[in-house]
Structures are given as C-alpha cells and as structure tokens.
N, C-alpha and C positions, 0 to 999 in steps of 0.2 A: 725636531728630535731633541731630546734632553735629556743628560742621564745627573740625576741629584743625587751627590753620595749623602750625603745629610739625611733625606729620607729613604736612603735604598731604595728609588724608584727608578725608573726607564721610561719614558713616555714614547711610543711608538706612534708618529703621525700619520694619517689619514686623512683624506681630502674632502672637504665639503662638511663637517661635522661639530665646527664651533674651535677646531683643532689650535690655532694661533689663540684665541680666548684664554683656552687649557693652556697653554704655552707659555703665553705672558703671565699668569696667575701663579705656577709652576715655576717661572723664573725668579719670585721674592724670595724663595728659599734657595736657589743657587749661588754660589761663588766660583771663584779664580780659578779653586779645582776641580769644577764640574765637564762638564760639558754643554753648551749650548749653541744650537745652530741658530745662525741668521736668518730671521725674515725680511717680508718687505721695508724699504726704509718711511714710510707710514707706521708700520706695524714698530720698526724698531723705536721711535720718537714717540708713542704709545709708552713702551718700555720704559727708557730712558726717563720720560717725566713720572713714572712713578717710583723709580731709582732702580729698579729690579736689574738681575745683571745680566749685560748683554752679552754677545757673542761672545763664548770662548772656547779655548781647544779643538771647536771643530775641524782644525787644519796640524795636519803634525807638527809644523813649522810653530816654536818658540812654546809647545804645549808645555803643562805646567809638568814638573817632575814627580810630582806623587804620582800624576796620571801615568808616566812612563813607568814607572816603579812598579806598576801594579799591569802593566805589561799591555798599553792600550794603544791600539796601533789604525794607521790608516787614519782616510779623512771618513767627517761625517757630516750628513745635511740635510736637510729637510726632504719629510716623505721618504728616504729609507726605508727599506725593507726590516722587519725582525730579522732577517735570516742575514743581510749584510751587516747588521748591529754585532750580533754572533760570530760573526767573521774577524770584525776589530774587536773584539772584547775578550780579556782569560774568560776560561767556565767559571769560575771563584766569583766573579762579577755578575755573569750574564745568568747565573744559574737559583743566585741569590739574591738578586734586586728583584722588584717588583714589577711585570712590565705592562703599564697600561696603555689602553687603545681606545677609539670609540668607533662603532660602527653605526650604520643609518638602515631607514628600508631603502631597497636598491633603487624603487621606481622613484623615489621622492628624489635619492642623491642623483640620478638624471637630469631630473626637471630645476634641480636647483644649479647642477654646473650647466645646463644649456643657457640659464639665463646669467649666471656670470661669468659665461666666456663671451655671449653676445651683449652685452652690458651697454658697450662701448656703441653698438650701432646702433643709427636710427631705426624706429619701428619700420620705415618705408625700404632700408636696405637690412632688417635684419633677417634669417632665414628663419622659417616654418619651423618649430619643433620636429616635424614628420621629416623634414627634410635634414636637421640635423641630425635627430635620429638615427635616421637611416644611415650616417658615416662615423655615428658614436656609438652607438647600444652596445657594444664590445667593452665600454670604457667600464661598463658597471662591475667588473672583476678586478679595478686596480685597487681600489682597498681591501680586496682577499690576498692580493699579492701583496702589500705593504704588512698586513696583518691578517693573517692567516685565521679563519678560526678551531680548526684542529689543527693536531701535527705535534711537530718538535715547538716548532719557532710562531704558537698560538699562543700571544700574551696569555698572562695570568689573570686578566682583568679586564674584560669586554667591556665596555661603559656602550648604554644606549641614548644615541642623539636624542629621540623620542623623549626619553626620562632621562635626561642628561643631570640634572638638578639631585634628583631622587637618587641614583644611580653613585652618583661621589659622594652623598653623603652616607648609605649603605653600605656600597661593596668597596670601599677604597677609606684606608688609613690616614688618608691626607690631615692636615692639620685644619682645625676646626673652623679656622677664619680663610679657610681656599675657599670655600662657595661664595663667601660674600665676595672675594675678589674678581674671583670670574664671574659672577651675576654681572657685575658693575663695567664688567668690558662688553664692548660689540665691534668686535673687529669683522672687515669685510661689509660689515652691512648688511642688507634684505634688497636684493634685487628683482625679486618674483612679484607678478603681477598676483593679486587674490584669490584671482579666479584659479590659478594654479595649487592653491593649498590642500587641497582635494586631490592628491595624484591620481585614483583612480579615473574619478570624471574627467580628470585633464587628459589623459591620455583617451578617455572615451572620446570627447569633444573634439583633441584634435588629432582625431580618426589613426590613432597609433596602437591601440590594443594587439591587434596583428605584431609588435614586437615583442609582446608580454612571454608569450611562449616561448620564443626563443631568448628573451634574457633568463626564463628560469629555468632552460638547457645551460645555456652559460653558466652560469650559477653552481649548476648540478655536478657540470663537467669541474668545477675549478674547487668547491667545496669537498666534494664525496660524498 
C-alpha cells in the first residue's frame, strides 16, 4: 500500500496482479512524508538498489509530522483493505487522492496463487490443483475485499492485469516514465508451468470445471 502525496495517489494492493512491480515503480516518487509499506526483504533490496524510498510511516510510531497534521492515524500494510485505508485517513485525503488498484480474471488469479503458494514443493509432494482447489476456490473473493469494485470504498481506477501496460498508460495520470519503470521489474517471478496459460483448458484438463459455477456464485454473491 502506498499513499504518494506528490501525485495525489493511493495505491490499493491486491494479490497475484504484478502489485509489488506497481509498488516498487510507485515508490521513485515517494518521500519521508508519504507513506509506504514494507515488502519482502528481496522485494525491499530490489527498492533500495534503485534508490526509491522505502518503508515509511506505515507504523504510527516516529511518523513524520505533516502526516500527523493532516490527521493520519493507525498502522498500515500490505494488502489493506480500501475501506481500512478510510478508516486511517481524514475525508480531505481519502476522498481526493486518486485510488488505484489492479484486478485479474478470477480463474487465472487461482491457478497462478496455487502455483505460488506450492512453488516451494517438489512435483512428487506437491498437491493436485483439484485438490487444492477444493480447500481454496473461496480464496478468489479476497481481491473484492481488498478492492471492492462497486461501493463507497471502489477505487477510482481499476487497472487490468490482462492489459496492465495499456491500462497506466490510458486511465492513469502517472508520470510518463512509470511504465518504463515497471516494464523493467519482475518481482515474484513466473512460476506456472505453460501448459497452465490457458485457464480455461487448465481447469478442463485438470478435471476442475465442476468449481467454475460455484466460483462465479462466489463472485456474484461478494460483487452484486
């Protein structure tokens, strides 16, 4: 999460979306008085060599005084809710800065946290997609919870992972040389096998369609 008073922006995180990328790119324009939450410390030594500024404020403890002046309260941290961002923040701020987010298709952002939450195991002990599935498929509504897309607390600016590229350079003000910075990151890496790029088929092949209906009940129920 980051809030840049320089470009009156908010970046509201989401998970699985290129989100740390946008983050680190986002971070060349912050200072002392912003706000910026910590990532991994891989992620932060990313940062750091390319000077961008790291963690700050996101803890009440030593925040800087303009930020108290303008009446910002509580802690802040990665993957935050919109709505808990509103909670720390006057209306003057939260109702006037810019808040951007990026979302995914549901079925793809699935298949891409099953393969990097099992990253770490080997193929002979890692589980089935179908089998993880079956204990995640619920998981596909926490980026409607982090970023809502109606409502009060539905950013002003949905960014699409799909057209992530196209997407900042149209609907977002950023300054001109953001894209090439986040072009030239790859945080996280590509841990999906190929054959996964295809959600549809993937989910055919590994015999999981059967969840398809009820993730877009899910969906239904958490959207409106």
């Amino acid at each position: 999460m980051i809030l840049c008073r320089k470009l009156e922006t908010i970046f509201v995180k989401t998970r699985k979306v290129g989100g740390t990328s946008f983050e680190i790119a986002l971070s060349k324009y912050c200072d002392q008085d912003d706000i910026v939450t910590p990532i991994t410390p891989a992620d932060e030594s990313v940062r750091e060599k390319l000077g961008f500024q790291g963690p700050v404020n996101s803890s009440s403890e030593n925040r800087s005084q303009i930020l108290i002046d303008e009446n910002v309260k509580g802690e802040f941290w990665n993957h935050m809710t919109c709505e808990n961002i509103h909670e720390n923040l006057k209306d003057s701020i939260f109702n006037s800065y810019t808040k951007i987010s990026i979302h995914r298709d549901p079925l793809d952002f699935l298949v891409s946290q099953y393969f990097f939450q099992t990253q770490a195991k080997l193929w002979l002990f890692r589980p089935s997609f179908k089998r993880w599935l079956s204990k995640n498929y619920t998981n596909v509504i926490q980026n409607y919870q982090v970023a809502p897309v109606r409502g009060h607390f539905c950013p002003d600016t949905i960014l699409r992972y799909e057209h992530l590229a196209d997407d900042i350079r149209t609907k977002t003000n950023l300054p001109s040389d953001f894209i090439d910075v986040f072009e030239s990151l790859n945080s996280k890496g590509n841990f999906r096998t190929s054959q996964s790029r295809d959600v549809t088929a993937f989910f055919e092949e590994t015999k999981c369609s059967e969840f398809i209906p009820k993730i877009e009940q899910l969906l239904l129920s958490q959207n409106g």
